[in-house]
C-alpha positions in Angstrom: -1.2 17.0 31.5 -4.0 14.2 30.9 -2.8 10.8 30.3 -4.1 10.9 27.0 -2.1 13.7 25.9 1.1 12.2 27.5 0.3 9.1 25.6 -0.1 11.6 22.0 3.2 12.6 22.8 5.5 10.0 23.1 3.0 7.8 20.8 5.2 6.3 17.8 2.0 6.9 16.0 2.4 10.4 13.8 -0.3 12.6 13.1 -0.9 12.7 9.7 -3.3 14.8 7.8 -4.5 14.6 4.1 -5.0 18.2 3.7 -1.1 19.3 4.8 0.4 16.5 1.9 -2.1 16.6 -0.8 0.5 18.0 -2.7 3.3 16.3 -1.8 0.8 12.8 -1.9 0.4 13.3 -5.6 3.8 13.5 -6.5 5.2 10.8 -4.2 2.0 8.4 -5.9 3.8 8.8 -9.2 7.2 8.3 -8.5 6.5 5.2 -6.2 4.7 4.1 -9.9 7.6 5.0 -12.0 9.9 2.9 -9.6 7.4 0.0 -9.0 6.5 -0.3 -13.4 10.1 -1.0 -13.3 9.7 -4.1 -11.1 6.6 -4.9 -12.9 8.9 -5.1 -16.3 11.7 -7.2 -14.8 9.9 -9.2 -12.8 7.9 -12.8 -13.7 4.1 -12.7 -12.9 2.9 -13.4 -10.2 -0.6 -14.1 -9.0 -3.1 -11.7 -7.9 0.5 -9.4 -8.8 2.1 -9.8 -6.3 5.5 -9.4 -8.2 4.5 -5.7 -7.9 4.4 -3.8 -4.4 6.9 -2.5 -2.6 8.0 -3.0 0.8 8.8 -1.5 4.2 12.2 -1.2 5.3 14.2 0.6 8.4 14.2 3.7 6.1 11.4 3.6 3.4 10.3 1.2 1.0 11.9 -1.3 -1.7 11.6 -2.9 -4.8 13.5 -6.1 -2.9 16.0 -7.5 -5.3 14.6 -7.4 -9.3 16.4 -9.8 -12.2 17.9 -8.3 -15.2 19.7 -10.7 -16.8 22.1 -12.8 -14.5 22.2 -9.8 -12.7 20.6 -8.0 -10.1 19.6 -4.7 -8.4 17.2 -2.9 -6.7 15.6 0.2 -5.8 15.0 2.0 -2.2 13.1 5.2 -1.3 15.1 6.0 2.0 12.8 8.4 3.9 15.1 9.3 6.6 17.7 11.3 4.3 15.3 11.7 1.4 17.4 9.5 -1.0 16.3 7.2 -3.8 19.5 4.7 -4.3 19.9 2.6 -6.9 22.2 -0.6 -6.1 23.8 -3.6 -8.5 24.7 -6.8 -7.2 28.4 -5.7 -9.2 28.6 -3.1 -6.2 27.7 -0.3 -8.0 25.2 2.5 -6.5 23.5 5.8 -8.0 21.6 8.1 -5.8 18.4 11.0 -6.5 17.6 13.5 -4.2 14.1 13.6 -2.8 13.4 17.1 -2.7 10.4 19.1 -5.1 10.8 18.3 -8.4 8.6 17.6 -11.4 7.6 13.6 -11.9 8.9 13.9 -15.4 12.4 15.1 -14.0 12.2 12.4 -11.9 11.8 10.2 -14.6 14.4 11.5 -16.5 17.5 11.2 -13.9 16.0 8.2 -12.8 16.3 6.5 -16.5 19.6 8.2 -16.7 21.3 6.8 -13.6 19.5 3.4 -14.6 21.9 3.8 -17.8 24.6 4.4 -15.8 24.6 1.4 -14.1 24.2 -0.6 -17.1 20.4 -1.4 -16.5 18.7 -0.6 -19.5 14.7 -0.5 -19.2 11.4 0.8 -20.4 8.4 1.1 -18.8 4.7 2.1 -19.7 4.4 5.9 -19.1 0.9 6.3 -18.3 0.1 5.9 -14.3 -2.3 3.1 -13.3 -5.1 3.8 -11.4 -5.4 7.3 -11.4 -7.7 9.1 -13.5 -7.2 11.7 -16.0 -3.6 11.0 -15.7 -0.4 12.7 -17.7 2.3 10.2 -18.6 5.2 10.4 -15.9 7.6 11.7 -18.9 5.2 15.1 -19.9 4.3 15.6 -16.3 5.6 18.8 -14.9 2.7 19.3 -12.7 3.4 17.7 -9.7 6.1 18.8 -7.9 6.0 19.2 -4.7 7.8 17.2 -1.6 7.9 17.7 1.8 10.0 16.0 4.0 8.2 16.6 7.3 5.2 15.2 6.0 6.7 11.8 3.5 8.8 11.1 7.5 5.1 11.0 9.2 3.3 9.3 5.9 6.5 6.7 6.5 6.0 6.4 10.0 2.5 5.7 10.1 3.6 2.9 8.0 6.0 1.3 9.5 3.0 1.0 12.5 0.4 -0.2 10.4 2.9 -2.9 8.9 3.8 -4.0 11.9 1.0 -4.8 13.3 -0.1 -5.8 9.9 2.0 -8.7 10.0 0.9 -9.5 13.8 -2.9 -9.9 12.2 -1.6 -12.1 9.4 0.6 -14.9 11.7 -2.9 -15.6 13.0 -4.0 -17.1 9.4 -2.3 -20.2 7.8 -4.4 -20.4 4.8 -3.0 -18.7 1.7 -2.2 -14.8 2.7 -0.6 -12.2 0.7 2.4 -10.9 2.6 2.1 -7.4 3.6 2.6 -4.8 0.4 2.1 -1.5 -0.6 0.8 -1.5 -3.8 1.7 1.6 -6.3 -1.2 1.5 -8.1 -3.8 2.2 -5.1 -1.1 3.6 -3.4 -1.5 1.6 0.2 -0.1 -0.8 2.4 -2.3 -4.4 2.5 -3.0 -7.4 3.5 -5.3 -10.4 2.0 -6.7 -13.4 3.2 -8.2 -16.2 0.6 -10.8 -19.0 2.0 -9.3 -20.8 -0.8 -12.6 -21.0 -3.4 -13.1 -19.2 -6.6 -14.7 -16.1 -7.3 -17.2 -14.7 -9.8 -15.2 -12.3 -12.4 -14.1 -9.0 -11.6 -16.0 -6.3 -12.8 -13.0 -4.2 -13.7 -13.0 -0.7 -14.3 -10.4 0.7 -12.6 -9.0 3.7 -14.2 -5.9 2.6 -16.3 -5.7 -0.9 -14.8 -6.7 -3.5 -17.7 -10.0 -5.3 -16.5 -7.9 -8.7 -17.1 -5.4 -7.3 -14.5 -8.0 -7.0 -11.7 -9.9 -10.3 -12.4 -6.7 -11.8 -12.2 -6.2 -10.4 -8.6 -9.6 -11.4 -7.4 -10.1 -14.7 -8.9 -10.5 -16.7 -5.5 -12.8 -15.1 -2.3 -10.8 -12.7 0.0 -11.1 -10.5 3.0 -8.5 -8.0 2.7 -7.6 -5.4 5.0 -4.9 -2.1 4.4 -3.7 1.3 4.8 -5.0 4.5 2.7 -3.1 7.7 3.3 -6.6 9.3 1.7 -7.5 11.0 -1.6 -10.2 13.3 -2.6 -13.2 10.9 -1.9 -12.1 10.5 1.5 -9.7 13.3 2.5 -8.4 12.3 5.6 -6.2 8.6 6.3 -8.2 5.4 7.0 -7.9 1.7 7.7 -9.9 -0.3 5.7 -11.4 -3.6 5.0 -13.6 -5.5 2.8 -14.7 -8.6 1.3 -14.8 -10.0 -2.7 -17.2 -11.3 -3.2 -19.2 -9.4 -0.6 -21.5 -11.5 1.6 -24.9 -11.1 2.0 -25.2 -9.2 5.1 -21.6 -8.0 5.6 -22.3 -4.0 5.2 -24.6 -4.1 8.2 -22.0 -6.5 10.2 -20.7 -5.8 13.7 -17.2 -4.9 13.2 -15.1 -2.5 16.2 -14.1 -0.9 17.7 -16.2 2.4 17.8 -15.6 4.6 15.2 -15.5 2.1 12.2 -18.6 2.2 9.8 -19.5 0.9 6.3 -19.1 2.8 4.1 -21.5 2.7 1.1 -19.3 4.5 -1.7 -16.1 2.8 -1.1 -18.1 -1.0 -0.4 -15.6 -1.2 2.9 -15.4 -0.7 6.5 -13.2 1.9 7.4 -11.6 2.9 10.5 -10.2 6.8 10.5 -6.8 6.5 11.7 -6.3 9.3 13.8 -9.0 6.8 16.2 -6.4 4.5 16.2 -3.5 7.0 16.8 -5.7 8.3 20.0 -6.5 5.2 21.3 -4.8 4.3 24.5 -3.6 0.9 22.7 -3.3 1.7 19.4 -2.0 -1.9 18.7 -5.2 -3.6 20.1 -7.6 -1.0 18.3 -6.3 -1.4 15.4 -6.4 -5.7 15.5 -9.7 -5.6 16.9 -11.1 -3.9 13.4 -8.7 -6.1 11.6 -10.4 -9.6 13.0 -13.9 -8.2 13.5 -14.3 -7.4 9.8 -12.6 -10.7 8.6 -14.6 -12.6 11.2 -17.3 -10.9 9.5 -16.8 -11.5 5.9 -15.9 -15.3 6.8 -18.4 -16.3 8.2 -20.8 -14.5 6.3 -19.2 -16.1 3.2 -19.1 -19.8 5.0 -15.3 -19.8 5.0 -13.8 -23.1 6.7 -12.3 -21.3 9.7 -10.3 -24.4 11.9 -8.9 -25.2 8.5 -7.7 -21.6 7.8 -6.8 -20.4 11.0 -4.0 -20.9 13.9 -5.0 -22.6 17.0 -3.3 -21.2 20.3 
């Protein structure tokens, strides 16, 4: 056996491909939004919203604790044995199956066991971000779950946020910590030279343009996680720059493999380059710092201010 194929093996990396949990994708998308609009209502704003994402844990991802009233609670996706648990600061704790089942019957026993436990909440119905959506409470479309492939679509996280959070200790200017966002539906990371930024554009598909100008009021280079989609149907790092700097799109930025890519205005790195490489860790921070190195000093960011020294 070649030592790249021993290395594929026992690699913590999973392969993970689009076409095999397209299905599965779409309906895991829309109940990570019913849980995470239920943060969003309980939770003070934050800027750029960060009171929004969820988190990585040992076993899925989390709301973290959410306010309502003097009390508390929160909400975890455990990936290992496909649970979603609801748990009160009171002790109490309700639990959903993950296994196929439409995102409004999700919605349903979710609200249900939310009532159970005292918590009562409403949240907007209409998904953000996706187009030509159907409310999560008259969506019986999407259905489907697969547990072999939400344990690799977990796993690949749980690598790209750790070595997320490796990239971000190098930076001690102001950093987003690392999220997955609901909306978008990835795990990030964004750095901010600290300056303002010319407004937003907007047009997001059911996102309010106020919403995004809000998120990119100062200059960033952010880099993430993207599972894929349609436009791009296979999983991909990726990182880009608002405003973009004259020059970024034809900057060097590694390690082979990454390119610009016109449609998406990003550099992208497939991750199944990363997953092959024989340090997947050191692939992976290469493209990180490259295309931040790129977009900072392109964009005349005060690096010795922003940066840790050795």
């Amino acid at each position: 056996m070649s030592s790249s194929a021993t290395h594929l093996n026992h690699s913590p990396w999973p392969a993970l491909a689009y076409d095999q949990w397209r299905d599965t994708q779409a309906t895991l998308h829309r109940w990570t939004q019913i849980v995470g609009k239920i943060r969003l209502a309980q939770t003070p704003w934050v800027n750029h919203s960060w009171h929004v994402p969820l988190y990585l844990t040992a076993r899925g991802l989390t709301t973290s604790p959410i306010a309502h009233g003097s009390r508390i609670f929160e909400i975890d996706f455990d990936f290992v044995d496909h649970q979603l648990r609801i748990k009160t600061s009171e002790g109490g704790t309700e639990t959903l199956r993950l296994a196929p089942r439409a995102v409004a019957e999700f919605y349903q026993e979710l609200f249900a066991r939310l009532k159970a436990l005292g918590l009562e909440i409403s949240i907007r119905t209409m998904p953000s971000e996706i187009p030509e959506a159907t409310p999560f409470d008259q969506d019986w479309t999407h259905a489907a779950y697969d547990e072999e492939q939400v344990g690799r679509f977990w796993r690949a996280l749980v690598q790209a946020d750790r070595v997320f959070k490796v990239f971000r200790s190098r930076f001690i200017g102001k950093c987003s910590p690392v999220h997955f966002f609901w909306g978008s539906f990835d795990l990030a990371v964004t750095r901010f030279s600290g300056r303002r930024a010319p407004a937003h554009p907007g047009g997001v598909p059911n996102l309010p343009d106020w919403v995004a100008r809000e998120a990119y009021s100062h200059e960033v280079s952010s880099c993430g996680f993207w599972s894929g989609g349609e436009a791009m149907p296979y999983p991909v790092f990726y990182a880009y720059a608002y405003p973009e700097p004259v020059g970024f799109k034809s900057a060097s930025v590694g390690p082979a493999g990454a390119r610009y890519d016109s449609t998406l205005s990003e550099f992208i790195l497939p991750y199944e380059a990363v997953r092959q490489a024989t340090s997947p860790d050191a692939t992976l921070l290469e493209f990180l710092q490259s295309s931040y190195e790129a977009a900072a000093d392109l964009g005349g960011w005060d690096r010795p201010e922003l940066e840790q020294r050795e």
